[in-house]
VMD Tcl script that builds the backbone (N, CA, C; Angstrom):
set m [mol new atoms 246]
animate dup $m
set s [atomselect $m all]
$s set {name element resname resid chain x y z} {
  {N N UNK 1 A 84.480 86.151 96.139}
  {CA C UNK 1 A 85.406 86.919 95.328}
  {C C UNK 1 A 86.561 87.368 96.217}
  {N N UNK 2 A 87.717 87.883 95.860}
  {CA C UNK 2 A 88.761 87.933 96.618}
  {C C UNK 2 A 89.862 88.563 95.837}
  {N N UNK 3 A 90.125 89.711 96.521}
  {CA C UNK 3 A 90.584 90.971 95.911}
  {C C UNK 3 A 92.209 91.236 96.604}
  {N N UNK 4 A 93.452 91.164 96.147}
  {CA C UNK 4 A 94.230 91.679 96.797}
  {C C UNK 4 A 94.837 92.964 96.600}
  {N N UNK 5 A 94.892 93.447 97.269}
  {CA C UNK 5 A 94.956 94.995 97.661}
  {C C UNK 5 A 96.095 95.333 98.789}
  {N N UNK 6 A 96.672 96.540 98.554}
  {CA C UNK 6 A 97.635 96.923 99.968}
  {C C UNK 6 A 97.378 98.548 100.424}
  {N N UNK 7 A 96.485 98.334 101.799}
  {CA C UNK 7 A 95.789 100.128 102.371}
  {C C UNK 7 A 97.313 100.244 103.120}
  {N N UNK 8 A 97.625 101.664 102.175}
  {CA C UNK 8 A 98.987 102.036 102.522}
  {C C UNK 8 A 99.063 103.854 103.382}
  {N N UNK 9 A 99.511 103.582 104.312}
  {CA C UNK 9 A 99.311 105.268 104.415}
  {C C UNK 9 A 100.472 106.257 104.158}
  {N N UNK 10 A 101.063 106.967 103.728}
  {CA C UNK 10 A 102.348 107.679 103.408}
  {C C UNK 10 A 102.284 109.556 103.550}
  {N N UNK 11 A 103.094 109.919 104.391}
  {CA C UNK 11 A 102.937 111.398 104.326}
  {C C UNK 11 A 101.770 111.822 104.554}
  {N N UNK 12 A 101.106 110.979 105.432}
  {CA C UNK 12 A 99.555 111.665 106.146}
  {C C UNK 12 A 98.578 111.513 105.043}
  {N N UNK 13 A 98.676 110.539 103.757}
  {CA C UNK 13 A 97.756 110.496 102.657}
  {C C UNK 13 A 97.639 108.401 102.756}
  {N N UNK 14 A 96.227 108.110 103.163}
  {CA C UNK 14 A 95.760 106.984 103.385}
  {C C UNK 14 A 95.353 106.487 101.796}
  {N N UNK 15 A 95.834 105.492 101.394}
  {CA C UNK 15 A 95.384 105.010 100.280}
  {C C UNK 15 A 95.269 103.373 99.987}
  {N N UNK 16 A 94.206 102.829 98.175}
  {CA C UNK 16 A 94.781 101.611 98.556}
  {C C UNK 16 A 95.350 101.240 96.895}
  {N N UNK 17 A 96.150 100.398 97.360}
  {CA C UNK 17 A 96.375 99.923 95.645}
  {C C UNK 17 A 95.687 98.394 95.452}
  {N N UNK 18 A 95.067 98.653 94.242}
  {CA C UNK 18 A 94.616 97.043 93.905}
  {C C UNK 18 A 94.929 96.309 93.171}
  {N N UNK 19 A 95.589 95.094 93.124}
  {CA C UNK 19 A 96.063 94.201 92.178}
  {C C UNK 19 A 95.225 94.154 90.990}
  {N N UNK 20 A 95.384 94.630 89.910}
  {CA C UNK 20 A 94.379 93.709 88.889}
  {C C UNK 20 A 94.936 92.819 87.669}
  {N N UNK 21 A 94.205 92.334 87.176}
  {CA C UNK 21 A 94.950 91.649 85.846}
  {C C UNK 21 A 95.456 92.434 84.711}
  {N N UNK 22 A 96.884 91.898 84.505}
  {CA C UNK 22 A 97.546 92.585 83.279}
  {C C UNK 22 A 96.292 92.661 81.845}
  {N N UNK 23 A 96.911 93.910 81.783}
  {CA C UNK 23 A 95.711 94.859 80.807}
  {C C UNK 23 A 95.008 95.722 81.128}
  {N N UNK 24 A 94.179 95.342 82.480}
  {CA C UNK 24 A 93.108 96.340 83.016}
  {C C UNK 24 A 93.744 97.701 82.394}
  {N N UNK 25 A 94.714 98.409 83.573}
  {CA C UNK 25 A 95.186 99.730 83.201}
  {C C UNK 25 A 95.119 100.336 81.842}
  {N N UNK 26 A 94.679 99.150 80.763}
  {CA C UNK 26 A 95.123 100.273 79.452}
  {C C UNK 26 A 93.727 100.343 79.148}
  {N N UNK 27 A 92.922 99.704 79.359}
  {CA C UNK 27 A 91.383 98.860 78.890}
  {C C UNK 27 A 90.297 100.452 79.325}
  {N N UNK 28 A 89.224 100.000 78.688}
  {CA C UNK 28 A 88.301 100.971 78.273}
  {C C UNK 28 A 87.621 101.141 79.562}
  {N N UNK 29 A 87.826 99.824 80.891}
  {CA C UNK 29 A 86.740 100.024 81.926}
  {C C UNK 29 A 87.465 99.948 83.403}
  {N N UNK 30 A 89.314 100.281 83.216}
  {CA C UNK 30 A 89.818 100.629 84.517}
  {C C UNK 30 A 88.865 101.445 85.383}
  {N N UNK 31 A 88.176 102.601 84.837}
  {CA C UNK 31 A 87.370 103.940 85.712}
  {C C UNK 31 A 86.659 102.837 86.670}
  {N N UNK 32 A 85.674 101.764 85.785}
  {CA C UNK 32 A 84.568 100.633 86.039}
  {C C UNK 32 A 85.542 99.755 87.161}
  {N N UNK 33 A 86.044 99.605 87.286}
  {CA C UNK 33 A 87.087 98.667 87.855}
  {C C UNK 33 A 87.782 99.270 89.316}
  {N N UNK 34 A 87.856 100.663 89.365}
  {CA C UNK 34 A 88.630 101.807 90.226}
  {C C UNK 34 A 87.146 102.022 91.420}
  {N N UNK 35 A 85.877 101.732 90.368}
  {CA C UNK 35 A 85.295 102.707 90.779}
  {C C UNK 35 A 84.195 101.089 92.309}
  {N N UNK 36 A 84.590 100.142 91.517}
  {CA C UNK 36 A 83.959 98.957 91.858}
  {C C UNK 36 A 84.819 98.193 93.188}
  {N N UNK 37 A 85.261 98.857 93.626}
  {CA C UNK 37 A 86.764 98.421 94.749}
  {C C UNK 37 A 85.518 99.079 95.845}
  {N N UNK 38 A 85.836 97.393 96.988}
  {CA C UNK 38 A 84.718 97.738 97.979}
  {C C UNK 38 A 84.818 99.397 99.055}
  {N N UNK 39 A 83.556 99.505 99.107}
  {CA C UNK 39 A 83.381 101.110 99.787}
  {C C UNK 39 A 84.307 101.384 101.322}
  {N N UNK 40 A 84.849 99.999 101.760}
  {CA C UNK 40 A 85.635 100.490 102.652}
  {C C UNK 40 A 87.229 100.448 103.025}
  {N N UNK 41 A 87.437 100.404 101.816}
  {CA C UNK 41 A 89.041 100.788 101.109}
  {C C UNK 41 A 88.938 101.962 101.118}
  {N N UNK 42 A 90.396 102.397 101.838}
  {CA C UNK 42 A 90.577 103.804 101.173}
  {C C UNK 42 A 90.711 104.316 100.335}
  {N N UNK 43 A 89.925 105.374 100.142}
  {CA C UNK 43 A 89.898 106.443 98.425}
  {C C UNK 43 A 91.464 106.906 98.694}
  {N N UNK 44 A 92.045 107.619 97.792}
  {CA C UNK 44 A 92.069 107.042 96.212}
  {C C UNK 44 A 92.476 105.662 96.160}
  {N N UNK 45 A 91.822 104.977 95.102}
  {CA C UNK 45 A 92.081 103.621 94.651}
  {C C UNK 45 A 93.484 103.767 93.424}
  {N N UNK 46 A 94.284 103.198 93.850}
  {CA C UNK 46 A 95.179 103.258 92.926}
  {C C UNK 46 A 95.403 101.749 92.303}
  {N N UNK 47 A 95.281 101.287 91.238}
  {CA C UNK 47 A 95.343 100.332 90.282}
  {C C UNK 47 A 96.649 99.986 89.417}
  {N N UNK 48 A 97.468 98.275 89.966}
  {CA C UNK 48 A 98.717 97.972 89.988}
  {C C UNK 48 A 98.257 96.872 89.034}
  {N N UNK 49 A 99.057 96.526 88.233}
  {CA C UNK 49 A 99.249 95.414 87.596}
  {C C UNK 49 A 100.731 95.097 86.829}
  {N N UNK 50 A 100.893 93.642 86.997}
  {CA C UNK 50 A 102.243 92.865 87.022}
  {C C UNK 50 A 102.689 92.552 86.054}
  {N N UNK 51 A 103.707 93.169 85.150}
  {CA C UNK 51 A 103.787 92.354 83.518}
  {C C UNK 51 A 105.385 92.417 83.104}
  {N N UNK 52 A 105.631 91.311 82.753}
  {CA C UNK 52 A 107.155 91.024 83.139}
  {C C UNK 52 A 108.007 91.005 84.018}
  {N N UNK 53 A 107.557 91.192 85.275}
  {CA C UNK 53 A 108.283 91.710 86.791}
  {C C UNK 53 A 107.909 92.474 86.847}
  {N N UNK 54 A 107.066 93.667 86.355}
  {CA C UNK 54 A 107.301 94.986 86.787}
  {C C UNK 54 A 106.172 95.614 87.030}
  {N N UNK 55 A 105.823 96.285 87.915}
  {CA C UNK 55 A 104.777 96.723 88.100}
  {C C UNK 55 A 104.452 98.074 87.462}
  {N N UNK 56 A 102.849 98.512 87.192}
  {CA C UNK 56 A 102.347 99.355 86.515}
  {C C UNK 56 A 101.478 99.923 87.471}
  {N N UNK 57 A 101.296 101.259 87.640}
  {CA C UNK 57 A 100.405 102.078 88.377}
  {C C UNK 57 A 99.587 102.535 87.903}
  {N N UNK 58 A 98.357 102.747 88.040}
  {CA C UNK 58 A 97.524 103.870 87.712}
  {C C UNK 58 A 96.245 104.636 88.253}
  {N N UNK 59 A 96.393 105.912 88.924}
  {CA C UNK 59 A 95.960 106.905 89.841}
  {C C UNK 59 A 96.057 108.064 89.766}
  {N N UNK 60 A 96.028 108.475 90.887}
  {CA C UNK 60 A 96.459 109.622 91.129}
  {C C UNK 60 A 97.806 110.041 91.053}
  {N N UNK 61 A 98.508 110.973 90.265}
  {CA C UNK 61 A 99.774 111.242 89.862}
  {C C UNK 61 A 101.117 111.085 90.728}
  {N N UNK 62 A 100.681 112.258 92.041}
  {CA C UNK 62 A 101.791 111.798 93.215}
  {C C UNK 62 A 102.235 110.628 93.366}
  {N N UNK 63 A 100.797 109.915 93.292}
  {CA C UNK 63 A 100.768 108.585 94.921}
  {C C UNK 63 A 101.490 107.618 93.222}
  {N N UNK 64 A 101.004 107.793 92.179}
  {CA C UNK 64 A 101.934 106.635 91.290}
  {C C UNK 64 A 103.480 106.996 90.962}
  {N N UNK 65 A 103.845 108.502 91.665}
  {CA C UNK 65 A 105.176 108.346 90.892}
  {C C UNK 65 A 105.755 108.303 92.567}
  {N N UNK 66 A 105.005 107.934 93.498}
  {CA C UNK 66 A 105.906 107.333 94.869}
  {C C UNK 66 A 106.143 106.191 94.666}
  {N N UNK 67 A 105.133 105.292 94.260}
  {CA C UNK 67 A 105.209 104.107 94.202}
  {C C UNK 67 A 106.029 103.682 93.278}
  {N N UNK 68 A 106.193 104.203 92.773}
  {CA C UNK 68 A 107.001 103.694 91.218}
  {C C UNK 68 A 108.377 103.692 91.276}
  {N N UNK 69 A 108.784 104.064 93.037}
  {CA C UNK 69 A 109.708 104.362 93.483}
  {C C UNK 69 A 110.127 103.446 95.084}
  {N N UNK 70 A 109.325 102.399 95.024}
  {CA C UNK 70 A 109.260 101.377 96.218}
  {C C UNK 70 A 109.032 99.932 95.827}
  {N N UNK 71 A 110.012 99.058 95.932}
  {CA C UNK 71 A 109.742 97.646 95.470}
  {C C UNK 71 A 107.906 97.432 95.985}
  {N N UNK 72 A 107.355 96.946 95.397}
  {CA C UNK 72 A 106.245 96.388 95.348}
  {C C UNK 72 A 105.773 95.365 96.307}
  {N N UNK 73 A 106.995 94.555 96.588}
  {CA C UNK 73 A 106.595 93.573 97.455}
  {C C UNK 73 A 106.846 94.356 98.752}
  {N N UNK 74 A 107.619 95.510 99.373}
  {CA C UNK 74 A 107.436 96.343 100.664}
  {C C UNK 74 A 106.084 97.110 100.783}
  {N N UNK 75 A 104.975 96.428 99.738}
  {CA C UNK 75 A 103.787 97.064 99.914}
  {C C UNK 75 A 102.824 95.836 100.977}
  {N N UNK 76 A 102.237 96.474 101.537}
  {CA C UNK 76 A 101.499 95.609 102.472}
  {C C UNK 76 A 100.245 94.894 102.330}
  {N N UNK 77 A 100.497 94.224 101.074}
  {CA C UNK 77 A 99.432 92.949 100.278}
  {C C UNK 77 A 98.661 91.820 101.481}
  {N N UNK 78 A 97.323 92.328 101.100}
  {CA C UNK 78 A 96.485 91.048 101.562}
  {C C UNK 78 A 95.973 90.485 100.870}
  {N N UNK 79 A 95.190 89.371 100.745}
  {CA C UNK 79 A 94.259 89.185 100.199}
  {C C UNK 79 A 93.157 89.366 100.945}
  {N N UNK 80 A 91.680 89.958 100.294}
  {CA C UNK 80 A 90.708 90.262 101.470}
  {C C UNK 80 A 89.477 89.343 100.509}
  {N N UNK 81 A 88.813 89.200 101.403}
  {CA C UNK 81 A 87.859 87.804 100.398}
  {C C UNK 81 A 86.347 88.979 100.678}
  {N N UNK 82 A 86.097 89.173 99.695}
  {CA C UNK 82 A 83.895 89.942 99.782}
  {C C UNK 82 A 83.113 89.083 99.853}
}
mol reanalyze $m
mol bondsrecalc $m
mol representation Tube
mol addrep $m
């Protein structure tokens, strides 16, 4: 399986965002999905997905209205394989 994700640190707050498929964020089992991101990613998991160009956040309030404020691709995307 193979998850891409970017562990970002900002203002002394370590975090990660995870790519998922358009929809997750609105869907009944994002929590299931947030909560299923391997144990050695940094908490908070913040959850991105791509729909029309544009990216969608969903987290913790701060850390999504920073991001929502930084091209996406200056995020530091890997892919990490489990």
């Amino acid at each position: 399986m193979k998850i891409t994700a970017a562990i970002t640190k900002e203002q002394g707050v370590t975090f990660t965002v995870v790519l998922v498929k358009t929809g997750v964020i609105s869907s009944s089992n994002r929590e299931q999905v947030r909560t299923s991101a391997p144990s050695n990613f940094p908490r908070p998991i913040i959850l991105a997905e791509q729909s029309h160009g544009k990216m969608k956040y969903h987290g913790r309030t701060d850390i999504v209205r920073f991001l929502s404020n930084v091209p996406y691709q200056d995020l530091p995307w890997k892919v990490y394989t489990l």
